[in-house]
C-alpha positions in Angstrom: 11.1 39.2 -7.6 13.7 39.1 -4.7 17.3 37.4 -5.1 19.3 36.6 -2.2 22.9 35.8 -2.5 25.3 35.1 -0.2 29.2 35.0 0.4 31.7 34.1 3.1 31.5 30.4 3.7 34.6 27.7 3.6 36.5 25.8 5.9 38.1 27.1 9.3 40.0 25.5 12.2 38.2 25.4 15.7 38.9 28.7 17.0 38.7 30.5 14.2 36.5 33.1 12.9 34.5 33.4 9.4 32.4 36.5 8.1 29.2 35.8 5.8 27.3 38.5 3.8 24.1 38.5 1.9 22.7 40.5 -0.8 19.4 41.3 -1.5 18.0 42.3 -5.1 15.1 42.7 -7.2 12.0 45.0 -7.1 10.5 45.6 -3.4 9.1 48.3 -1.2 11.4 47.3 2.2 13.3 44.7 4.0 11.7 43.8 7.7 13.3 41.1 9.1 17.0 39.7 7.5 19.3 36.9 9.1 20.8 33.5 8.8 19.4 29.9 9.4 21.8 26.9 9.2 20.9 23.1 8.7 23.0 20.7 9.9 23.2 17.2 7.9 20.3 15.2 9.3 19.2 18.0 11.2 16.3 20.7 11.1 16.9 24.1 9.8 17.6 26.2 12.6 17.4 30.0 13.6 21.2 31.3 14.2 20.5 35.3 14.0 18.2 37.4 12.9 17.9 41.5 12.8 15.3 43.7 12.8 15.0 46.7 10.2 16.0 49.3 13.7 18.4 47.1 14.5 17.1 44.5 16.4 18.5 41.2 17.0 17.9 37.7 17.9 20.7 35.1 18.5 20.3 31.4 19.4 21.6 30.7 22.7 24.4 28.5 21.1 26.0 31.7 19.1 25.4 34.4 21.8 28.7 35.6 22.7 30.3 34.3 19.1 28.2 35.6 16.4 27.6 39.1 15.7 24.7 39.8 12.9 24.4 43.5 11.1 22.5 45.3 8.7 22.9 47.9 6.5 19.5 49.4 5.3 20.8 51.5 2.5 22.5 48.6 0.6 20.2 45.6 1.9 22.8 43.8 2.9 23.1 41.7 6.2 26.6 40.2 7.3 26.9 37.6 9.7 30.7 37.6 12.1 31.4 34.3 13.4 34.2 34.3 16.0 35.6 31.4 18.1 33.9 29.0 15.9 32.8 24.8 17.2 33.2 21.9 14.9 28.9 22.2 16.0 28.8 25.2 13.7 29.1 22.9 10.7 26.4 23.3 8.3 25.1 25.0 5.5 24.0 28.8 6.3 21.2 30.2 4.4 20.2 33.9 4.6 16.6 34.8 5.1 14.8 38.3 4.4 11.1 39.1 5.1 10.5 41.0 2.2 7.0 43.6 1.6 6.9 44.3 -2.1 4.0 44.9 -5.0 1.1 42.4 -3.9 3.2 40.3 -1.6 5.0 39.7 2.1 6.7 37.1 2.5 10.4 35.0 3.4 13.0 35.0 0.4 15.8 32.7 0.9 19.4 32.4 -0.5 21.1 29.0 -2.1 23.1 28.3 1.3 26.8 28.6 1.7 28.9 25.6 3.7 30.6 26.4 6.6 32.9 24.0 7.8 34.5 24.4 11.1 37.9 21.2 11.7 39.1 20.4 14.9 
């Protein structure tokens, strides 16, 4: 149905910034939502940034000010800018797209790209 597949991860000093991008394929009607979740090891999967279809946008308190998420409709893409990156931004990012196609609406996920932030 929907493939999701993502680019942009590897390892950064503290300090330094990282850009991730996500593309979405397969056969569907329109993207709603699309954005990034992380997960920590031992931790939760977490909301980082999410953007609506007009452009809408949702941090988590701990990227506001860093992380800079954008869409671009006509390519179903979504990019995610990390600047002044924390050793607390280590984790594994996946991207996320709320996806209305033939007989379905639902989340599609992507196979998570590390993100390693040294300090």
């Amino acid at each position: 149905q929907v493939q999701l597949v993502e680019s942009g991860g590897g390892l950064v000093q503290a300090g330094g910034s990282l850009r991730l991008s996500c593309a979405a394929s397969g056969s569907f009607f329109s993207i709603n939502v699309m954005g990034w979740y992380r997960q920590a090891s031992g931790k939760q999967r977490e909301l980082v940034a999410l953007v609506s279809r007009g452009g809408d946008t949702n941090y988590a308190d701990s990227v506001k000010g860093r992380f800079t998420v954008s869409r671009d409709n006509a390519k179903n893409t979504v990019s995610l800018q990390m600047n002044s990156l924390k050793a607390e931004d280590t984790a594994v990012y996946y991207c996320n797209a709320l996806v209305t196609g033939v007989g379905f609406r639902r989340d599609f996920w992507g196979q998570g790209t590390q993100v390693t932030v040294s300090s």
